[in-house]
C-alpha positions in Angstrom: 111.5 61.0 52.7 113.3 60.7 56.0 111.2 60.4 58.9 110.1 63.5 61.5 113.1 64.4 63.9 112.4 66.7 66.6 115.1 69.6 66.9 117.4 67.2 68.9 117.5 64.4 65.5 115.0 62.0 67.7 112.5 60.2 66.1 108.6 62.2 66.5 105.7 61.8 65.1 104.1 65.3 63.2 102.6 67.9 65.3 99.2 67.0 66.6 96.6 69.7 66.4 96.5 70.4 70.3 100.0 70.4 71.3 101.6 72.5 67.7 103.0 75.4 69.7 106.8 75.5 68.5 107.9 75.5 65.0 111.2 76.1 63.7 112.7 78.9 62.0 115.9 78.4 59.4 117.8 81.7 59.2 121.2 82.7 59.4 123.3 84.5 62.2 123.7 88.1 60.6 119.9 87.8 60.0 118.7 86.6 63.0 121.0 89.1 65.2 119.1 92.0 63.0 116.1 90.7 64.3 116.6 90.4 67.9 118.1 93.8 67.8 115.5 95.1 66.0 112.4 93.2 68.0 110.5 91.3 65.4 110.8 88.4 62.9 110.3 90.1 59.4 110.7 89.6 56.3 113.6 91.0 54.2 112.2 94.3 53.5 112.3 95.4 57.4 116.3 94.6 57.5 117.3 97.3 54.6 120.5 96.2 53.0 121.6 94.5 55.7 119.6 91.2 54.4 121.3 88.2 53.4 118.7 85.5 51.9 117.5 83.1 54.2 113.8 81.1 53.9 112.2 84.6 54.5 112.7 85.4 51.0 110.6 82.6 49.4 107.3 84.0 50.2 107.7 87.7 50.5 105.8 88.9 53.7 105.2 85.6 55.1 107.2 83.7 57.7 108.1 80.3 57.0 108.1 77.4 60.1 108.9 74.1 60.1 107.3 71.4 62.3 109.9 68.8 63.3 111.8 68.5 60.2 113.8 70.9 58.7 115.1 70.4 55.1 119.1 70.4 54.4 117.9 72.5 51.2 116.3 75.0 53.8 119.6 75.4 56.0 122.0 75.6 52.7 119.3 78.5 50.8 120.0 80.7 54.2 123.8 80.4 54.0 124.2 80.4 50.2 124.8 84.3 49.6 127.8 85.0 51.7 130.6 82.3 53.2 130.4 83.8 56.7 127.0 83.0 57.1 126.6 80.9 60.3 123.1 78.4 60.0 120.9 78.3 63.0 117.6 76.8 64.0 115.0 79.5 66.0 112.4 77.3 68.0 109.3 79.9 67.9 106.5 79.1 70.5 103.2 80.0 69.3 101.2 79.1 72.1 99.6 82.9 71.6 98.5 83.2 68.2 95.4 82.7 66.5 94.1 83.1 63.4 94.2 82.4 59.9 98.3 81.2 58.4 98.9 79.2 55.0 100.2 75.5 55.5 102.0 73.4 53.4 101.7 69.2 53.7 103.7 66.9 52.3 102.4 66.4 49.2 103.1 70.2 48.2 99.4 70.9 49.2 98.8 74.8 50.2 95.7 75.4 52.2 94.4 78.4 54.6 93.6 77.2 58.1 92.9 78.9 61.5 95.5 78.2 63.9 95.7 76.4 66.0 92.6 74.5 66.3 92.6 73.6 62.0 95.8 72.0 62.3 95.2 68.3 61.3 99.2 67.0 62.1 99.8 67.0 58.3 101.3 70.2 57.7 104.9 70.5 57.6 105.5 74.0 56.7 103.9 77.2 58.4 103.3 80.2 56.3 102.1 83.0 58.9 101.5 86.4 58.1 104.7 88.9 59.7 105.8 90.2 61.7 106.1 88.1 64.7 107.6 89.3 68.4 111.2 88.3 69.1 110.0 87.2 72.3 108.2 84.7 71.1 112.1 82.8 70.0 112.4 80.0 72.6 115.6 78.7 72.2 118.7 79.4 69.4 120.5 76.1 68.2 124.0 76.4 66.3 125.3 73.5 64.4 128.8 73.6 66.2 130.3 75.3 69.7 132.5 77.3 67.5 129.3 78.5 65.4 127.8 79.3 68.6 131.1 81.2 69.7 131.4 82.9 66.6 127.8 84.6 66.5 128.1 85.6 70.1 131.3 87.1 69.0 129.4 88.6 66.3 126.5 90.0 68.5 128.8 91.8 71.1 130.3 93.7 68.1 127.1 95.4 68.3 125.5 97.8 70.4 121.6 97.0 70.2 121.8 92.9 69.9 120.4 91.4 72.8 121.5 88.0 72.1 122.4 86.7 75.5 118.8 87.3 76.9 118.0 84.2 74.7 118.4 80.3 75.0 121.2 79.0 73.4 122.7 75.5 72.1 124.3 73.5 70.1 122.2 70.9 68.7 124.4 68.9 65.5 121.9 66.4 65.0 119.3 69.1 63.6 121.5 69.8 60.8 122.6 66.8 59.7 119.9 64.6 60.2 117.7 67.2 58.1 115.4 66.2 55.7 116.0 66.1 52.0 113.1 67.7 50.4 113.8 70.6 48.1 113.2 74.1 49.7 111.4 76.4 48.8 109.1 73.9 47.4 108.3 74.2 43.4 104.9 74.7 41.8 103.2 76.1 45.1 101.9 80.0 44.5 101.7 81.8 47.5 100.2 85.6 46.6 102.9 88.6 48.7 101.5 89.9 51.6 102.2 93.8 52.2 103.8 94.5 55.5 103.4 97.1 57.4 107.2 98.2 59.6 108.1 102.1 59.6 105.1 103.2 62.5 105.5 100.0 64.9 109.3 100.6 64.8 108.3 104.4 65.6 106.0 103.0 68.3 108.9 100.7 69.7 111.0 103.5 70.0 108.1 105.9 71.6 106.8 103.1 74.1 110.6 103.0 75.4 111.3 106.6 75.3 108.5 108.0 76.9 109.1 105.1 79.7 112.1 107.0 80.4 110.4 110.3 81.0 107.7 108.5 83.1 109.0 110.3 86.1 109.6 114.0 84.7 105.5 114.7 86.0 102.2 113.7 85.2 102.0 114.8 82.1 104.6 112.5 81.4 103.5 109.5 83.6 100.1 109.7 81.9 101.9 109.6 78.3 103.6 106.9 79.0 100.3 105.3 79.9 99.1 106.2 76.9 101.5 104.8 74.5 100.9 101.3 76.2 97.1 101.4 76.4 95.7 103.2 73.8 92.0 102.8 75.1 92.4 104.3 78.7 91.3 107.3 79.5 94.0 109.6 80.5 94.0 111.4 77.1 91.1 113.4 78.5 93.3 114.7 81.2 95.8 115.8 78.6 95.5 119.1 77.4 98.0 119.3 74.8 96.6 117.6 71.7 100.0 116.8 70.4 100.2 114.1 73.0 96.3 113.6 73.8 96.2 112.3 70.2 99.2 109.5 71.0 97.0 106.7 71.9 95.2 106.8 68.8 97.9 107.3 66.1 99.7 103.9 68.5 96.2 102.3 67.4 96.1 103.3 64.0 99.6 104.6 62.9 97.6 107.5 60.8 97.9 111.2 61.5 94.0 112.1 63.5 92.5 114.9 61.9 91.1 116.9 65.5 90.7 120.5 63.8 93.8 121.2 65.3 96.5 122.9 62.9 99.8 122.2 65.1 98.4 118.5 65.5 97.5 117.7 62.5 101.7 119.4 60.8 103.3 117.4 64.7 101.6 113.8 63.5 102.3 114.4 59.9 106.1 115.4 61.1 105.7 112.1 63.0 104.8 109.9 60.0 107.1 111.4 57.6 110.3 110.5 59.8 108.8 107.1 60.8 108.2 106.3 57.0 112.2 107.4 56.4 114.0 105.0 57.7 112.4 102.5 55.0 112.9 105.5 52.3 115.6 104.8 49.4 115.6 108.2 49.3 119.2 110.0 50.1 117.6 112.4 52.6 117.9 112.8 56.0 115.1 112.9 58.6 115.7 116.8 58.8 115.5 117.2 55.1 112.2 115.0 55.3 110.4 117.4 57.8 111.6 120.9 55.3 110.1 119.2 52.8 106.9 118.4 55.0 106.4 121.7 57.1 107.7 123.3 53.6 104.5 122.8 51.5 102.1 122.1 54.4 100.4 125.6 54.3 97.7 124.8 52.3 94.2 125.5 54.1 96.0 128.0 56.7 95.1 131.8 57.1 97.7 134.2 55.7 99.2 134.7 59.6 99.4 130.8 60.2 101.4 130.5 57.1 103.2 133.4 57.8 104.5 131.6 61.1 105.3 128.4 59.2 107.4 130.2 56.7 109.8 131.9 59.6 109.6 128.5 61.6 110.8 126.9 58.2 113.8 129.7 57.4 114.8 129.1 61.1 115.0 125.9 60.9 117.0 125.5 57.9 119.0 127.9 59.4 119.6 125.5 62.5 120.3 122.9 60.2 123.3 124.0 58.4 124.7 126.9 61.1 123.2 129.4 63.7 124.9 131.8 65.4 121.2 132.4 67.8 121.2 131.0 70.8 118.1 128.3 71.7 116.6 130.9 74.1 116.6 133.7 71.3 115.3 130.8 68.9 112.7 129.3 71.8 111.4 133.4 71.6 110.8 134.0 68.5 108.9 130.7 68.6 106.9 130.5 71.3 104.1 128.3 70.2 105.1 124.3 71.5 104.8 122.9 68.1 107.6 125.6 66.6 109.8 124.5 69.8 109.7 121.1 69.5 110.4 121.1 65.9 113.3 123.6 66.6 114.8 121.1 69.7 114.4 118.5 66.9 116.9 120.3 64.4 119.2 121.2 67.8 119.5 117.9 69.3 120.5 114.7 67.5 120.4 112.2 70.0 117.8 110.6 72.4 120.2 110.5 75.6 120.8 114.0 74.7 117.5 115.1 74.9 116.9 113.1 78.1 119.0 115.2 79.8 118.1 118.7 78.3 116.8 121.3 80.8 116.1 124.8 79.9 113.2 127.4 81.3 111.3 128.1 78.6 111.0 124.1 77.3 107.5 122.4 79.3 107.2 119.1 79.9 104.5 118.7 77.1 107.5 120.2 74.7 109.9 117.9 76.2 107.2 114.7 75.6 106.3 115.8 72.0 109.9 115.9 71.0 110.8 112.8 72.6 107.8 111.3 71.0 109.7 113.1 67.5 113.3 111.4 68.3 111.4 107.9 68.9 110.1 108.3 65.5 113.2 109.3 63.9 115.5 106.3 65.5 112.6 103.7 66.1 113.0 100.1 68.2 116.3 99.4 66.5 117.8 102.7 66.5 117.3 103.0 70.4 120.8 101.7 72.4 120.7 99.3 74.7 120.3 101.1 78.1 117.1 102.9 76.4 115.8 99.3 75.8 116.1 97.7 78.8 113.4 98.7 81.1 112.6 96.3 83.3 109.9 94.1 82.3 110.0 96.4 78.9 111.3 94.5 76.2 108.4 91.5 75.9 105.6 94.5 76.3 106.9 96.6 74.2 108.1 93.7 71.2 104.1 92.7 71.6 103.0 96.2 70.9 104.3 96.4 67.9 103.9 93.4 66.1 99.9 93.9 67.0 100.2 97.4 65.5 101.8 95.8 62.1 99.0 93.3 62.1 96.0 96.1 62.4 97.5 98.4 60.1 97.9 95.0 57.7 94.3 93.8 58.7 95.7 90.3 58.6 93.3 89.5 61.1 96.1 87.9 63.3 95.7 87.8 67.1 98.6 87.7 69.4 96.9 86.7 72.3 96.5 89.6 75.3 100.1 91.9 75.2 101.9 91.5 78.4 101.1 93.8 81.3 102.9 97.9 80.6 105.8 98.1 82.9 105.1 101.4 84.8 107.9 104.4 86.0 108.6 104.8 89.0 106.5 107.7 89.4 103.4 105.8 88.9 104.6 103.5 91.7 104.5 105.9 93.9 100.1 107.3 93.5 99.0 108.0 96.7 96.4 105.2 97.9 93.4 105.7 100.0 95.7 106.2 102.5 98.2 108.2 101.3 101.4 105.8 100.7 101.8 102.5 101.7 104.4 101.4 104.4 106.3 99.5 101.4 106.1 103.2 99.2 107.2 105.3 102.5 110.7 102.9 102.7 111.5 102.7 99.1 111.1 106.6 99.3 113.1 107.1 102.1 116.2 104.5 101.0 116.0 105.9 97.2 116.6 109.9 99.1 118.9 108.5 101.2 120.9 106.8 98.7 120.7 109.6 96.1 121.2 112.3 98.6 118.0 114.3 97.8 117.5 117.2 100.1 113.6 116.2 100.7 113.8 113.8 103.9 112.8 115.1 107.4 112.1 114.2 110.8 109.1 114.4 112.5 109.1 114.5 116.1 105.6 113.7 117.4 105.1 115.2 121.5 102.4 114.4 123.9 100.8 117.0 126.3 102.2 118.7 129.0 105.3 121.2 129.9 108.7 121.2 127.3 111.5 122.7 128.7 114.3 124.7 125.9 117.8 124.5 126.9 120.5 125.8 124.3 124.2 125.3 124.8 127.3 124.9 123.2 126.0 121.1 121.9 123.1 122.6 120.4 119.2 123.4 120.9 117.3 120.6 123.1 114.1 120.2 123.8 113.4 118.7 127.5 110.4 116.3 127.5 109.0 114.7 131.1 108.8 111.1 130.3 109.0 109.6 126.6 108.6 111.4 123.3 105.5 109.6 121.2 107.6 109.1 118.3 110.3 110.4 116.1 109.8 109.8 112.3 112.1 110.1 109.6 109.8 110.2 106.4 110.4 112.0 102.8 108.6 115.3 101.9 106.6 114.1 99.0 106.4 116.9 96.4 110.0 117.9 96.9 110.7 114.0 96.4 108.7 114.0 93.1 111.3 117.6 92.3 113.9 115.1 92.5 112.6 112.2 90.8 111.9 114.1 88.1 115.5 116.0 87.5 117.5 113.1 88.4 117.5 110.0 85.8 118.7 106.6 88.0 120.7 104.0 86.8 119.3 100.4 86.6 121.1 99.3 89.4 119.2 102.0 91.9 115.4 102.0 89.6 115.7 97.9 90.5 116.8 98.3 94.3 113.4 100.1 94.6 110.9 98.5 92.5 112.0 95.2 94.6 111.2 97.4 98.0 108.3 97.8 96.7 107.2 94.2 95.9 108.3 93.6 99.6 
């Protein structure tokens, strides 16, 4: 056997137990640009039939890692189904996780360990249960500059590949100073591990959609909270259960049974698109909820199914053609549950529903649908500008890959998720004080610049004798001495009005959040 090389073909020895943080990954481009658009590295059944075989394949549900060698067998198995295929070498830093992964030595020997503390600097293959964050990808090596051209190329071709927020270079030496040892090794039995993918893609999509809406009121600030941390307390102060129940379906990715009839048919609606997308099944996501909210009546009162049945007729109604308009529909429907499933048949897009306004739609509708649309498209479905939050993506990628791992009870821990990136609206809770000299100027420069109609001037006088003159320049008010002060400052609630009704673009949500850190 050829000695370790490290990614760069230098001589190294095996990982030691303390310091075996990064392994390598073997994939292929097409493979690897589906899983940094999509957030997590998976195994083939998360990619549809957009998979092309690549070391993920040879134990089904696991993720394979190298230490310092990689195999020239490993590199050719990931490039073998199409002539296209570009190799490439995905250092993964692992500094986070702990718990129990399958190793492989040299000898062919499979063992379970805990990571990393069981490592004994023997193992040169890494079996760990998936999925794994895309965050967690420290740097992307190509063989050649025009391999590393070519899956740029690739990536800008698509609309959801975030490929240049990752390390890239070309490294020759780790291709052709591979190892010869046969991949996937012969005569080791490793049993399949289920995966769970179609509710942490729906919870991708929610955390980032409902981040978007942060600023529509508190309703929506606290549900954003909730769909990062599932354990605080703001559910109480919810009083919709459709959303109240959020942080515990992120937790568990099951429908929660609270009595409630319209919660129990809105989680169920939930799971059914989520599970959809991963569905060989020719139906759509609107033929998914008919079928659902179509033999969900069992246990109702004659009324309650009653109401379903119309909501149903309506709906298939609005599926194929309706001459009503969405106020005579939002009428005859009045209960949230019936409108958010109708806005669900009326809208197809998330952008579209971001900016949808009309008077008889609350802000709890508006949140429960988003929460629907999330499910429907998921993580990957989401376009770029709806992914890139700031501070979003490596929250967000964490969040899910946890959620996979409880609902697969593999007993994997990712280490502590990185902070929740907040809205803007939460940036702006009164302190003690009220705001904060910092909150008062990134108020004032975000009205100015936006030309919201809540600023004013406050002109404070001291005691004693004012004098009103009005003439052709205007009205004036004549002060002995010096006025105390004059204050420009921003009406608060009508600022909130505006925040809420007016999405920014990146370039103005950044300005602010860094006048705030001043």
């Amino acid at each position: 056997m050829e000695p370790n090389t490290d990614l760069f073909g230098t001589a190294s020895p095996a990982p030691s137990t303390k310091a075996a943080t990064r392994w390598l990954l073997v994939s292929n481009h097409l493979n690897l640009l589906y899983m940094l658009a999509a957030g997590l590295v998976m195994p083939p059944m998360g990619f549809g039939k957009k998979y092309y075989q690549d070391t993920l394949a040879a134990y089904p549900g696991w993720i394979p890692l190298f230490a310092n060698d990689v195999p020239k067998t490993a590199i050719a198995y990931s490039v073998s189904e199409r002539n296209h295929l570009i190799p490439c070498i995905a250092t993964m830093n692992l500094a986070s996780l702990h718990g129990k992964v399958m190793t492989i030595d040299s000898e062919g020997g499979a063992k379970e360990v805990n990571f990393p503390d069981g490592l004994d600097g023997s193992e040169h293959i890494l079996l760990i249960p998936a999925p794994l964050p895309v965050t967690w990808v420290a740097s992307i090596a190509f063989q050649s500059s025009d391999n590393k051209t070519t899956c740029e190329a690739d990536a800008r071709d698509f609309g959801n590949v975030p490929l240049l927020d990752f390390k890239r270079e070309v490294s020759a030496s780790a291709f052709f100073k591979a190892t010869g040892w046969h991949w996937p090794p012969s005569g080791i039995d490793i049993p399949s591990k289920g995966v769970v993918l179609d509710a942490p893609f729906a919870a991708g999509g929610i955390m980032a959609l409902l981040l978007h809406l942060g600023n529509i009121g508190e309703v929506g600030m606290q549900a954003c909270r909730l769909a990062f941390d599932a354990k605080t307390e703001v559910a109480q102060s919810i009083p919709d259960p459709l959303i109240s129940s959020l942080g515990m379906w992120m937790q568990t990715g099951q429908t929660i049974d609270t009595g409630d009839i319209s919660n129990r048919l809105f989680w169920g609606a939930v799971m059914k698109v989520a599970a959809c997308r991963f569905s060989d099944a020719p139906f759509t996501p609107l033929d998914v909820v008919l079928d659902y909210l179509g033999s969900a009546g069992e246990g109702m009162d004659e009324r309650m199914k009653l109401a379903l049945v119309k909501l149903v007729n309506d709906l298939r109604t609005i599926a194929s053609f309706t001459d009503s308009t969405i106020t005579e529909i939002f009428e005859r429907h009045p209960k949230s549950f019936s409108r958010v499933m109708t806005l669900f048949f009326l809208r197809e897009k998330c952008a579209d529903l971001l900016s949808f306004k009309h008077p008889l739609l609350t802000e709890l509708d508006l949140i429960a649908t988003a929460i629907m649309f999330a499910a429907r498209d998921g993580w990957l479905g989401l376009p770029l500008q709806l992914r890139n939050f700031p501070s979003s993506q490596a929250a967000i990628l964490h969040r899910m890959a946890a959620m996979a791992h409880r609902m697969g009870d593999t007993g994997l821990n990712l280490g502590s998720p990185p902070s929740r990136p907040l809205p803007l609206r939460e940036l702006f809770l009164l302190g003690p004080k009220g705001w904060s000299t910092a909150q008062k100027d990134a108020a004032l420069a975000l009205a100015r610049e936006c030309k919201w109609g809540c600023i004013q001037t406050r002109v404070s006088l001291g005691k004693g004798d004012y004098r009103l003159v009005v003439d052709g320049g205007g009205m004036h008010i004549i002060v002995a001495g010096e006025a105390k002060a004059v204050q420009t400052e921003v009406d608060r609630e009508k600022f909130f009005g505006a925040l809420a009704s007016a999405p920014l673009s990146d370039k103005q949500d950044r300005k602010v959040r860094d006048l705030l850190k001043a």
